[in-house]
FITORRO-169488 format. One line per field, with one value per residue (C-alpha): residue number from 0; x, y, z; residue in one letter. Coordinates in nm, 2 decimals, decimal comma, padded with zeros to 4 digits, m for minus. Last residue first. Layout:
BEGIN
k (NUM / ...) $
X (X / ...) $
Y (Y / ...) $
Z (Z / ...) $
r (A / ...) $
// end
This chain:
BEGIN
k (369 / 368 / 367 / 366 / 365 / 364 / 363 / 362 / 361 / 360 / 359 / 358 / 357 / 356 / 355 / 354 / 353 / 352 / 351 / 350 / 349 / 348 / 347 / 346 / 345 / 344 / 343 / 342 / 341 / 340 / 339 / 338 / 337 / 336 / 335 / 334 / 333 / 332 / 331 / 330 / 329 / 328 / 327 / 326 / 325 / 324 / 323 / 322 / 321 / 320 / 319 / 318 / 317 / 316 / 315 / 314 / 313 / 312 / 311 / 310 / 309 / 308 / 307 / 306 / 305 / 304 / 303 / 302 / 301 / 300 / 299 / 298 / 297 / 296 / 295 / 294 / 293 / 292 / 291 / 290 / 289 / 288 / 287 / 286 / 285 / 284 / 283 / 282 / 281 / 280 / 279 / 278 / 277 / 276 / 275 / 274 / 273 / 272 / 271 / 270 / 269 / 268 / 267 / 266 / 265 / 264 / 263 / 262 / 261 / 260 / 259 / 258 / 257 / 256 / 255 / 254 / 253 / 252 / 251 / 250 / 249 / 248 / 247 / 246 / 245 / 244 / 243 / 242 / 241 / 240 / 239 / 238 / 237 / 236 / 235 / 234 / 233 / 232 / 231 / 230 / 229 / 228 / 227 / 226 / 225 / 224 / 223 / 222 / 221 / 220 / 219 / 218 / 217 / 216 / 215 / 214 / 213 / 212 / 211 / 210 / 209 / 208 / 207 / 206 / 205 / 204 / 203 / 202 / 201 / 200 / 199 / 198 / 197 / 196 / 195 / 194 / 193 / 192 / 191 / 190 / 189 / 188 / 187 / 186 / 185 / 184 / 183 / 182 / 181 / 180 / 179 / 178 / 177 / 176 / 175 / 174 / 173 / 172 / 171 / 170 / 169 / 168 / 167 / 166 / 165 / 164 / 163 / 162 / 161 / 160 / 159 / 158 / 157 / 156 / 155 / 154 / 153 / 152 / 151 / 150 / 149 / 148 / 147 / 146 / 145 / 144 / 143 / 142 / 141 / 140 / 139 / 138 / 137 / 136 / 135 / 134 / 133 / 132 / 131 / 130 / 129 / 128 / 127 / 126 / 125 / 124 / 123 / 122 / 121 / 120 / 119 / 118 / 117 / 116 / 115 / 114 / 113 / 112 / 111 / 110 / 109 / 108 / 107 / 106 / 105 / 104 / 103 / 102 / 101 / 100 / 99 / 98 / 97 / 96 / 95 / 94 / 93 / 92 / 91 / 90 / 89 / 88 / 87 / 86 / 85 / 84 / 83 / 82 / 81 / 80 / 79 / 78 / 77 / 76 / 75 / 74 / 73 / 72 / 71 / 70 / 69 / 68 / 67 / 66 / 65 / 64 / 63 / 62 / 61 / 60 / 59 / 58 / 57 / 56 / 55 / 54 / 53 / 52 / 51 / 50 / 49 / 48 / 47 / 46 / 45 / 44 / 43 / 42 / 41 / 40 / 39 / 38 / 37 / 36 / 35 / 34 / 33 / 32 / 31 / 30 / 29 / 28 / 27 / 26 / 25 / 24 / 23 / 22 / 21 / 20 / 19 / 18 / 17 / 16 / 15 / 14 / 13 / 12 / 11 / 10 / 9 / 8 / 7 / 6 / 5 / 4 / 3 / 2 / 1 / 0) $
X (03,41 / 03,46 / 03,79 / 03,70 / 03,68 / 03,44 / 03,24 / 03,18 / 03,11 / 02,88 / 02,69 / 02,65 / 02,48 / 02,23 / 02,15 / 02,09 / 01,85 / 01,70 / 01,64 / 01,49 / 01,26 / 01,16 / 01,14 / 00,90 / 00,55 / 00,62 / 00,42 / 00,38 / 00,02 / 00,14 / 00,31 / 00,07 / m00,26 / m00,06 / 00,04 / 00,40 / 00,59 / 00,75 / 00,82 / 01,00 / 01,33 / 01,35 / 01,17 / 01,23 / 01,02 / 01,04 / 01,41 / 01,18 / 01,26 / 01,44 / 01,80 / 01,73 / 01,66 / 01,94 / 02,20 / 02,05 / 02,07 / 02,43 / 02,51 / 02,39 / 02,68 / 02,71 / 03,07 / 03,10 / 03,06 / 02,69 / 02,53 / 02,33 / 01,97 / 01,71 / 01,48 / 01,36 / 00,98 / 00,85 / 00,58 / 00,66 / 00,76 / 00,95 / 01,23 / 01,18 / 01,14 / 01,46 / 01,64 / 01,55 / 01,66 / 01,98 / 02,07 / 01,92 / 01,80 / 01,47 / 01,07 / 00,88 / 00,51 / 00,21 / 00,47 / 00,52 / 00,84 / 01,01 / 00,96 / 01,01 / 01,38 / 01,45 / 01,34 / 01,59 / 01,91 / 01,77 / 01,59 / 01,74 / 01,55 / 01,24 / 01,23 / 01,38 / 01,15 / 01,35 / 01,63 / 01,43 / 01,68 / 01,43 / 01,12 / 00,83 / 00,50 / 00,18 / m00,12 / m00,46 / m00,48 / m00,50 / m00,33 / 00,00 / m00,03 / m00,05 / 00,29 / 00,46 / 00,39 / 00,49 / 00,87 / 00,95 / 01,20 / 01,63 / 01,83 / 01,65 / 01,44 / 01,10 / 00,84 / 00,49 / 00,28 / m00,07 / m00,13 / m00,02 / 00,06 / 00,46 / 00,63 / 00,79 / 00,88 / 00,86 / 01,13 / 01,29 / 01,53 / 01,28 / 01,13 / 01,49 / 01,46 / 01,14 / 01,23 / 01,54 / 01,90 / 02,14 / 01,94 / 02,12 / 02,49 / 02,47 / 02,40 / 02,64 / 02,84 / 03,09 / 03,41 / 03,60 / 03,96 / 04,12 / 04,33 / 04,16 / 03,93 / 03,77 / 03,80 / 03,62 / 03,34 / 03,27 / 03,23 / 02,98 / 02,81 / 02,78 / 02,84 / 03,14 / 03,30 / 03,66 / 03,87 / 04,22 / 04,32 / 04,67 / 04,53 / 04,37 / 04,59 / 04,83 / 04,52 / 04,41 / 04,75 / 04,80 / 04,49 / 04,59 / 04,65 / 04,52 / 04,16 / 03,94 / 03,63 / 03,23 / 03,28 / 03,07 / 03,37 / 03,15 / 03,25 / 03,02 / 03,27 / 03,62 / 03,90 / 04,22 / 04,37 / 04,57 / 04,76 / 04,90 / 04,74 / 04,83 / 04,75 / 04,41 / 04,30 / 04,10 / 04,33 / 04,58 / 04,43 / 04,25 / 04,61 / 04,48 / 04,66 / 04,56 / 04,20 / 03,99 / 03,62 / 03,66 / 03,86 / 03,52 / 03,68 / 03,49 / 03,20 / 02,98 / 03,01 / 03,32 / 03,65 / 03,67 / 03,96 / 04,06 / 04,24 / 04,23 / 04,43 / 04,80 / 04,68 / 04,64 / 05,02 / 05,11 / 04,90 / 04,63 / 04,67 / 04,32 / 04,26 / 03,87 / 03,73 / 03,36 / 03,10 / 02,79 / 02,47 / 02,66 / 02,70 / 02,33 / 02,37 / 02,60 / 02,31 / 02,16 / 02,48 / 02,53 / 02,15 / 02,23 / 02,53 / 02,39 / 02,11 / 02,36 / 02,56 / 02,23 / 02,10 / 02,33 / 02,65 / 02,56 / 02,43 / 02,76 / 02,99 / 02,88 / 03,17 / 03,43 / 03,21 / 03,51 / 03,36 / 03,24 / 03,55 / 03,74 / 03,49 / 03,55 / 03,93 / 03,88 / 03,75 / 03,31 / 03,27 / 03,15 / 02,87 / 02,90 / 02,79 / 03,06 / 03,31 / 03,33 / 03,46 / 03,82 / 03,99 / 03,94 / 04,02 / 03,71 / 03,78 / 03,52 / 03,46 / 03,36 / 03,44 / 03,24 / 03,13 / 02,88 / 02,81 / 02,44 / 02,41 / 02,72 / 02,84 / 02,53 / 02,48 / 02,81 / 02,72 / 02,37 / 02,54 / 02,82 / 02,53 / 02,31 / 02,55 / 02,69 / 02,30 / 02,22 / 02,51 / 02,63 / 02,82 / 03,11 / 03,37 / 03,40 / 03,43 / 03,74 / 03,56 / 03,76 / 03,68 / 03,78 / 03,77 / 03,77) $
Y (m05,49 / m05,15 / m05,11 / m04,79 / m04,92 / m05,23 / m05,04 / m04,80 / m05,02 / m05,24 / m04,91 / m04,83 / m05,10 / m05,09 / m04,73 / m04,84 / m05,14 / m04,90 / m04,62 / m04,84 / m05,00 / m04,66 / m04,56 / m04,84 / m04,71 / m04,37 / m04,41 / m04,10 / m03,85 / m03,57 / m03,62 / m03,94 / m03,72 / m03,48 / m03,75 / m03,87 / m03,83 / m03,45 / m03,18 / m02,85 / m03,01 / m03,28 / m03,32 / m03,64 / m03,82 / m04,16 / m04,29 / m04,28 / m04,63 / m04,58 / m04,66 / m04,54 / m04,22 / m04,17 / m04,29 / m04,07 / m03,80 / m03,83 / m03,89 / m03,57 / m03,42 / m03,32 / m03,14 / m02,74 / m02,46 / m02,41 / m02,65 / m02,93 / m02,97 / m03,24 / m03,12 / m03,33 / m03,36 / m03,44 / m03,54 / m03,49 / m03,84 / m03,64 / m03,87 / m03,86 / m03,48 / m03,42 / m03,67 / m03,46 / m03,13 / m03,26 / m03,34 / m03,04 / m02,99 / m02,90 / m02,90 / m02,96 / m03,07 / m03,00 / m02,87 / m02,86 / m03,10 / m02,91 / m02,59 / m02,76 / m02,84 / m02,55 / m02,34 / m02,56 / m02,43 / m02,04 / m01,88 / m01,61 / m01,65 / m01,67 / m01,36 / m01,17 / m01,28 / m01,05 / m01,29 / m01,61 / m01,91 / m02,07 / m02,06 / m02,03 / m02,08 / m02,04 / m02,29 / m02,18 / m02,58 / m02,57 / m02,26 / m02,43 / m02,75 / m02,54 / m02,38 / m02,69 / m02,83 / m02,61 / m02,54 / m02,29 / m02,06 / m02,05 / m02,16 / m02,43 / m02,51 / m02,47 / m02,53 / m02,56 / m02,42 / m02,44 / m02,14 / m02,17 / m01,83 / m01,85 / m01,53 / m01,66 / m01,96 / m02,22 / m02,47 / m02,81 / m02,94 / m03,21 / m03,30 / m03,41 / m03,68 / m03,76 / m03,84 / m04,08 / m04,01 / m04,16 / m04,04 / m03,75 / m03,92 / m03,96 / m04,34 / m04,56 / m04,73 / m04,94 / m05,03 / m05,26 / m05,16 / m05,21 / m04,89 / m04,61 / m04,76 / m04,91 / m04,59 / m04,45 / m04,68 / m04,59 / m04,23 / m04,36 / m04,51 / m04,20 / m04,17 / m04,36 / m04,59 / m04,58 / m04,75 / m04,75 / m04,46 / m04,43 / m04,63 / m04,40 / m04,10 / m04,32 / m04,31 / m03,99 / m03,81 / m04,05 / m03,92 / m03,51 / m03,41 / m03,69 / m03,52 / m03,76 / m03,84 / m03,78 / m03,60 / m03,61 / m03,70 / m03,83 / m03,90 / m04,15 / m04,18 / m04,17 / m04,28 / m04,21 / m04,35 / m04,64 / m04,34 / m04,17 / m03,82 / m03,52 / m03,68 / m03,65 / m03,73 / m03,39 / m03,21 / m03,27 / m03,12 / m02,84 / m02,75 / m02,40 / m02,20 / m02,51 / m02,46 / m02,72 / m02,77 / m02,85 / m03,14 / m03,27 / m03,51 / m03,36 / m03,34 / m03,41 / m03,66 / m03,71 / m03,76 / m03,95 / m03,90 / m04,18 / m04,17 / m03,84 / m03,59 / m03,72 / m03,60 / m03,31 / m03,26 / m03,23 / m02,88 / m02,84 / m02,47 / m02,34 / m02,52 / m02,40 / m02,71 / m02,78 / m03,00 / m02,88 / m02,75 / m02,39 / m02,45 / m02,36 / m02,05 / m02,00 / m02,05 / m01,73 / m01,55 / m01,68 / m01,60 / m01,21 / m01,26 / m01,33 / m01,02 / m00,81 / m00,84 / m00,87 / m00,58 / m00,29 / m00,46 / m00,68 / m00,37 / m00,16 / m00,48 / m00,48 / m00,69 / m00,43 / m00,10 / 00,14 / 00,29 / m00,06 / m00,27 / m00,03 / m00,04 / m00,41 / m00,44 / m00,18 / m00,41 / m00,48 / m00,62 / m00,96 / m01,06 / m01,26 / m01,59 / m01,85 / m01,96 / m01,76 / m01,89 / m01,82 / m01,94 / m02,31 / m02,56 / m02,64 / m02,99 / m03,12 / m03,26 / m03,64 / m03,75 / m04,01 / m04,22 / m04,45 / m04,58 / m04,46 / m04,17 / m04,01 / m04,13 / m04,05 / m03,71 / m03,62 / m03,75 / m03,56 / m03,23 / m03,27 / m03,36 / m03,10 / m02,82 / m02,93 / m02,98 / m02,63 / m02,44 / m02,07 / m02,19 / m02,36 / m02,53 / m02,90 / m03,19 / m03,32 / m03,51 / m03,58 / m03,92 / m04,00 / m04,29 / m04,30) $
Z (00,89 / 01,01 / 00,80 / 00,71 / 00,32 / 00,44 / 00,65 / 00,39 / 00,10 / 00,30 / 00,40 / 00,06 / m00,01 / 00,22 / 00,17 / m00,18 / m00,04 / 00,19 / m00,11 / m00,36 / m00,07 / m00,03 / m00,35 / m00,47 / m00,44 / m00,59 / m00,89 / m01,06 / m01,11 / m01,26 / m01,56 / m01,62 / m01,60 / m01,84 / m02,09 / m02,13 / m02,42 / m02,31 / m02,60 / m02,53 / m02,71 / m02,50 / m02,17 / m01,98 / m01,72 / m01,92 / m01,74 / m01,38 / m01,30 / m00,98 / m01,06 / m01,41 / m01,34 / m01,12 / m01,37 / m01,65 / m01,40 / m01,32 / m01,71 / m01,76 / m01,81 / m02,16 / m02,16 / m02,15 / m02,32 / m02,36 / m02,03 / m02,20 / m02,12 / m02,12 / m01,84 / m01,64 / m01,53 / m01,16 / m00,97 / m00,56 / m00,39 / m00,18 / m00,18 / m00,60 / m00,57 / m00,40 / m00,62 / m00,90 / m00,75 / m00,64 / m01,00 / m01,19 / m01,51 / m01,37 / m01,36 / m01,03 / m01,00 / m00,75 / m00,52 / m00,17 / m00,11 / m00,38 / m00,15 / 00,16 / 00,02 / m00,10 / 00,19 / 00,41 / 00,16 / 00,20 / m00,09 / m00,22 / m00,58 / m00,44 / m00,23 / m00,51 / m00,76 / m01,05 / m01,02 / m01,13 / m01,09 / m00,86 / m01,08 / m00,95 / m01,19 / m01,06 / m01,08 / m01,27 / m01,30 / m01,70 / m01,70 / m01,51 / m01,70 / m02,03 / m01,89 / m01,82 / m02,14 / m02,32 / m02,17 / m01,90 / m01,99 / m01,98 / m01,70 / m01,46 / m01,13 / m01,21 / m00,94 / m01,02 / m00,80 / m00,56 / m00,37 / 00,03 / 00,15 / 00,06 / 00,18 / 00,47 / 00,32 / 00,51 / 00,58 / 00,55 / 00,87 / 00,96 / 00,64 / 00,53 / 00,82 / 00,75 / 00,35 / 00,47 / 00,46 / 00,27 / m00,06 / m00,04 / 00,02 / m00,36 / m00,43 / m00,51 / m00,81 / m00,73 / m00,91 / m01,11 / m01,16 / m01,51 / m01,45 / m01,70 / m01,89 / m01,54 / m01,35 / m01,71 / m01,68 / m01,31 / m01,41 / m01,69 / m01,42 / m01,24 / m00,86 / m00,83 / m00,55 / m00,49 / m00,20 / m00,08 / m00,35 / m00,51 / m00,83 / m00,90 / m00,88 / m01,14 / m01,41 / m01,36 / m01,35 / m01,67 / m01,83 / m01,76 / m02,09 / m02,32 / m02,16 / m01,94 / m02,14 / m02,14 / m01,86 / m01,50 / m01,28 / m01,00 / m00,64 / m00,49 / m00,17 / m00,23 / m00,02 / 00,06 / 00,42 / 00,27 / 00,02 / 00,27 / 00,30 / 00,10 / m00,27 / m00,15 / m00,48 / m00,42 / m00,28 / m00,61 / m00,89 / m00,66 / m00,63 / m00,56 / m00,84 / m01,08 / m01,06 / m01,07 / m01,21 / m01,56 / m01,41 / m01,25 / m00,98 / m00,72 / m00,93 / m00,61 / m00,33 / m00,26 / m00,14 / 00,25 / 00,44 / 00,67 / 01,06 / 01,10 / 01,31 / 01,16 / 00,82 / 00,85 / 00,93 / 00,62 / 00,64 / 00,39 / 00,35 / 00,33 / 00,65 / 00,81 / 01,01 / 00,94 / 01,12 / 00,91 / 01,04 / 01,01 / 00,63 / 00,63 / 00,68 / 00,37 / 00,16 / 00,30 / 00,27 / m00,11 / m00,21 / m00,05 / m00,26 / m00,58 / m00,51 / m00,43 / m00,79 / m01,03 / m01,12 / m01,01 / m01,06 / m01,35 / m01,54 / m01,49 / m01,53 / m01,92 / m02,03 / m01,84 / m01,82 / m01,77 / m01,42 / m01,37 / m01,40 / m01,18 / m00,94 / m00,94 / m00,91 / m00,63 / m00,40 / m00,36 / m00,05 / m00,08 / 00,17 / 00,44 / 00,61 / 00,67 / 00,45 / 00,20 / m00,14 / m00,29 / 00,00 / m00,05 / 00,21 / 00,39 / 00,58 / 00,67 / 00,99 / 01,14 / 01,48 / 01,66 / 01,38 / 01,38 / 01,03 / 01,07 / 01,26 / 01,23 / 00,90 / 00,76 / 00,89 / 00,72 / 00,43 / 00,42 / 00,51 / 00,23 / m00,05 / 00,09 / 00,04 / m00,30 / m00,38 / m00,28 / m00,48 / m00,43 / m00,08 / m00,24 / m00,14 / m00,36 / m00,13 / 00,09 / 00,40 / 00,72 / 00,93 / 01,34 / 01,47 / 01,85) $
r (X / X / X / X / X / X / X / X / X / X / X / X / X / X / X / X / X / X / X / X / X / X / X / X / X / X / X / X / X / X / X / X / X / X / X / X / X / X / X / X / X / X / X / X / X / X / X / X / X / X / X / X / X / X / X / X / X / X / X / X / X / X / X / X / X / X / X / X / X / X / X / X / X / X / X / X / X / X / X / X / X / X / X / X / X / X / X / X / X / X / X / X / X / X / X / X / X / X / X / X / X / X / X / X / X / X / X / X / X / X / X / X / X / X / X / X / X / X / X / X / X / X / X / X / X / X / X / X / X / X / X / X / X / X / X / X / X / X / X / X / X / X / X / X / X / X / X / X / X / X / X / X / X / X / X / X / X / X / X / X / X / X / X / X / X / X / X / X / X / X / X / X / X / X / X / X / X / X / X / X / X / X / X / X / X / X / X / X / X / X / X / X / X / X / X / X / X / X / X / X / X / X / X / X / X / X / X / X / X / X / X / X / X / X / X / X / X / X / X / X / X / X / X / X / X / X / X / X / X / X / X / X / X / X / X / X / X / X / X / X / X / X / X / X / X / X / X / X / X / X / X / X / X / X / X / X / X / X / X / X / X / X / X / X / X / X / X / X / X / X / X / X / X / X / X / X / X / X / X / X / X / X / X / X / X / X / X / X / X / X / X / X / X / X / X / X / X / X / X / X / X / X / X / X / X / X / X / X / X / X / X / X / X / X / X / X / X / X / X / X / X / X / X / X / X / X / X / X / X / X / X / X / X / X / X / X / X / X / X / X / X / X / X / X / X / X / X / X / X / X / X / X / X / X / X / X / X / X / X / X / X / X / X / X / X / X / X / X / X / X) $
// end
């Protein structure tokens, strides 16, 4: 029996880090036929499973002397991030998960490959050095014929002088790399000549019906038509004279003052996008979400303050399906309304099955399955 661990980024304030893990594990279940597949959660500094943060002494202290305005986020905005946390955290139940915050050596001995990936597991604005973040995620613990990654994305312009050479030899350590991002893949090749894949995120591995089957309703959803918005900052022109022109509401996800909305559960975002008359977002997992929807869509062309432009991963989406004219920049969008909202979606499907294709070749071939 072969048996597969996945090293991803812990987190349960993120619904496309959830889906991503869920919809790889489903895939090498179902379709690459794998009896045993968990993943492994490893970091301590998120909750598991679902519970809300108890407030230590650390943070009282940092309210009573109003530590960068803690008194306003605790009464505003604290419970309602963990209340979205806990509900997220539900749906980490659907996935096969093994709790090791040490990484034993002896991992390694239960499982015969570990898979790295999807998501910005190889972000190194995302690792912190006290949890050898670094080196899980090269799955430096594990012999280097069992390492593989699967659409893991870097999403960086440029790997810093720094760390380049623990890049470069932690590269060439791995038995099989595919990226997410083309730009991702350009860098492998910078970095150690190697020509690599780039394949889908495990969300697309799974088909529009079998998404529809886990999505849900929201209990306080009557049925109005709505745009959904799933971004920081305000909605643009254009989606707002859309909106009055259809007498459509706006919902936007990262609203805190629409509790229900903004707690939404990991299956609610999914129906929700599925629902829509049109969805609006800087987000990856939201954008492939609407494409397997087939639910009209606009990005948003946004970079985060602080840290690199990484919208290479949508860039690479929307030109794998054709979509590279949905942008908004700068408020403005070049498309007219009747051609915002009315998209052809004739060719996803064979998109996706040709995609899935591949990365089942790339699977198989790295798990020996050949």
């Amino acid at each position: 029996m072969l048996k597969v661990a996945i090293i991803t980024i812990n987190d349960n304030n993120n619904y496309g880090n959830r889906l991503q893990n869920y919809a790889l594990q489903q895939y090498l279940f179902n379709k690459i036929k794998i009896e045993k597949v968990d993943t492994i959660w490893y970091d301590p500094k998120y909750k598991y499973m679902s519970q809300v943060d108890i407030v230590d002494w650390r943070t009282w202290i940092k309210y009573f002397i109003n530590w960068k305005n803690q008194r306003t986020y605790l009464k505003k905005e604290y419970l309602k991030d963990n209340i979205r946390m806990y509900n997220i955290s539900k749906f980490t139940k659907k996935i096969s998960t093994r709790l090791d915050f040490k990484i034993r050596d002896n991992l390694s001995r239960e499982y015969d490959y570990f898979i790295t990936g999807s998501d910005q597991v190889w972000n190194p604005n995302f690792w912190l050095k006290r949890d050898n973040h670094a080196n899980i995620r090269f799955l430096k613990f594990v012999p280097k014929e069992k390492r593989i990654a699967y659409a893991a994305s870097i999403a960086i312009p440029e790997i810093p002088k720094d760390i380049e050479q623990f890049f470069k030899d932690s590269l060439n350590e791995m038995k099989a790399i595919s990226m997410r991002e083309k730009a991702g893949a350009e860098l492998v090749k910078n970095l150690t000549g190697r020509e690599v894949p780039v394949v889908v995120d495990p969300t697309i591995l799974l088909s529009k019906k079998e998404w529809q089957k886990i999505e849900l309703k929201s209990e306080w959803y009557n049925g109005e038509k709505y745009i959904l918005t799933y971004f920081l900052g305000n909605p643009s022109p254009v989606i707002e004279k859309i909106a009055k022109k259809n007498n459509w509401k706006i919902y936007n996800l990262m609203d805190k003052d629409n509790f229900d909305l903004y707690i939404s559960r990991v299956e609610e975002f999914i129906y929700l996008i599925n629902h829509a008359q049109l969805v609006a977002t800087d987000s990856f997992h939201a954008s492939v979400f609407s494409i397997l929807m087939n639910t009209p869509f606009l990005v948003v062309k946004r970079q985060q303050k602080g840290m690199a432009d990484m919208t290479s991963r949508i860039d690479t989406l929307m030109e794998l399906f054709g979509y590279q004219d949905r942008y908004i920049v700068n408020g403005e969008c070049k498309l007219s309304v009747n051609e915002i909202l009315y998209m052809d979606f004739s060719n996803v499907k064979a998109i996706q099955e040709r995609e899935i294709e591949r990365s089942t070749v790339y699977m198989k071939k790295a798990l020996n399955l050949e």
